[in-house]
N, C-alpha and C positions, 0 to 999 in steps of 0.2 A: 499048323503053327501060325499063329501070328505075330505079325513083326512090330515093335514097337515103335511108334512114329514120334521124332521132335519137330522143333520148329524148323522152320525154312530161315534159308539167310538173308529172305526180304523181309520176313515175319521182324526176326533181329532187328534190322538196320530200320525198318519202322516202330516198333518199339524205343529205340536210341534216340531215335528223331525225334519222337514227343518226349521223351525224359530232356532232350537236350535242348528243347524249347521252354518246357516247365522251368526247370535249371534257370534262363536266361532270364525267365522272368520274375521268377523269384528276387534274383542277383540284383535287379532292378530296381525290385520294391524297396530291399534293403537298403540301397546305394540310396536313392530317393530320401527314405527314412533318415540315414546319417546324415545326408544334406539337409535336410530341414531342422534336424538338432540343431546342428554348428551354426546356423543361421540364425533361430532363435536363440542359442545361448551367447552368438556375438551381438545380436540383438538387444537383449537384456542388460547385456555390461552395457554395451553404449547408454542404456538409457538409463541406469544407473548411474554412469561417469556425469551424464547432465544432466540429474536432477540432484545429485551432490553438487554441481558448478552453482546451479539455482541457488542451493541453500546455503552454501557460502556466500554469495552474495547476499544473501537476503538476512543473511546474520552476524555479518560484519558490522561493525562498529560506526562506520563510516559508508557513508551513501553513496553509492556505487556512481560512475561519469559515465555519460553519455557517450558511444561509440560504437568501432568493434576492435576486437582483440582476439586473440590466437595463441595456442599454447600447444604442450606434448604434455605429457603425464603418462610413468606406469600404471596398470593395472591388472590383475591378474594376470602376470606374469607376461603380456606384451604392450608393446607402446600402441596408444591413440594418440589421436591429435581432434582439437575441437576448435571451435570458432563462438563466438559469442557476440550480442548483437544486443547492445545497450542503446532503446529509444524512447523518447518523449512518448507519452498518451494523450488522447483526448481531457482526459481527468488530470488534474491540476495536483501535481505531486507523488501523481503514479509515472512508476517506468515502468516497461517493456522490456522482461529478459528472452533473448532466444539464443540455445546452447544448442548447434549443429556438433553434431561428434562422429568418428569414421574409425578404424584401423587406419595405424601412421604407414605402414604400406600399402594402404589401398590406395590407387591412382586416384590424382584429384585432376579433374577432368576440366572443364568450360562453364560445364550445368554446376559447378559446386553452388552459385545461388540460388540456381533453382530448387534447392536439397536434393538432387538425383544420385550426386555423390556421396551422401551423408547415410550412415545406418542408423540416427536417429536424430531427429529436428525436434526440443522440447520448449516449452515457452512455460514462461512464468511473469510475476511482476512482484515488485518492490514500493514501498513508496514512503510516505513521511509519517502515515498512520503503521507503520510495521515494521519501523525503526527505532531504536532508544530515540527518546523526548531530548529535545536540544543538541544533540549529537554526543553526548555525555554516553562516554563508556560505561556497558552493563557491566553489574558484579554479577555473573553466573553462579554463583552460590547463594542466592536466595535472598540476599542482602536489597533492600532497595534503591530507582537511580538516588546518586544526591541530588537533592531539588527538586526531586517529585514527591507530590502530595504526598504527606502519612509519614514519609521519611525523617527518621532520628534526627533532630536539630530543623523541623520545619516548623512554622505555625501554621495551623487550618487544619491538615489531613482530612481524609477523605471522610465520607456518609460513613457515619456509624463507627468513627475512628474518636477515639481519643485526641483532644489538639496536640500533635507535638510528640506523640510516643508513636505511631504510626500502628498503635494495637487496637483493638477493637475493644468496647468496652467490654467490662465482664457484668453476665447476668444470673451466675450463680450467686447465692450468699456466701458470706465468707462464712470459716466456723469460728465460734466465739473462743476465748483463750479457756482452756481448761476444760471444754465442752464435747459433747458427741458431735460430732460429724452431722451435717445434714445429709438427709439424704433427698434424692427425683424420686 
């Protein structure tokens, strides 16, 4: 008769030992994994929060001053905090925007100007070509500034404008009264 043999209880307990390292390592990647999400996706707001700062600035009414300034703001459901950093250029009527932005509880440390504290440091610029003409507030509705070319109640209007209606001429025929229609 023969007797049926199982494992042994070193067989076992080495078996457990590599499941219990596999395990550990797996645990790892995952963890790893979830960390780089939450990284990138606080990543992204930040850089979102400053390049909405950028575009407000650069489509307000009024030409941004020279400095820096500091603020908090909701967003997706927790506070940041940003810093902003309004300066002169080389080029004669360009500024310099830089919008550092962080989580309002992340510790702000010594290096905050070096950006080591910042989860995103974004730059842009403004300037006199990328602003409404004379400082004259835009009509966002399509309307154009008052007192630039072409505009209702100007004389001159632009190349290929009509003086003074601000429409372009027309190059169709018109149709005669009682008549077919032309047709292209």
């Amino acid at each position: 008769m023969t007797r049926a043999r199982g494992f042994t209880l070193v067989e076992v307990l080495v078996a457990l030992v590599i499941v219990a390292i596999g395990m550990a390592a797996l645990l790892g990647t995952l963890s790893s994994a979830a960390d780089t999400s939450i990284y990138l996706r606080d990543k992204t707001f930040a850089e979102w929060i400053a390049l909405n700062r950028i575009s407000e600035l650069r489509l307000a009414a009024k030409r941004p001053t020279e400095g820096k300034s500091a603020g908090e703001l909701d967003y997706a459901g927790r506070k940041w905090r940003y810093q902003q950093e309004i300066a002169k250029t080389d080029i004669p009527g360009i500024l310099r925007i830089d919008v550092s932005v962080a989580e309002a509880t992340a510790p702000a440390g010594k290096d905050s100007k070096a950006g080591k504290d910042w989860t995103v440091v974004a730059s842009g610029v403004t300037g006199d070509a990328l602003g409404p003409p004379n400082g004259v507030d835009p009509d966002w509705n399509g309307a154009a500034f008052p007192g630039a070319p072409g505009a209702a109640g100007t004389q001159g209007g632009g190349p290929g404008e009509t003086p003074g209606t601000g429409a372009a001429p027309s190059t169709s025929p018109a149709p005669s009264p009682g008549g077919p229609l032309p047709t292209s």
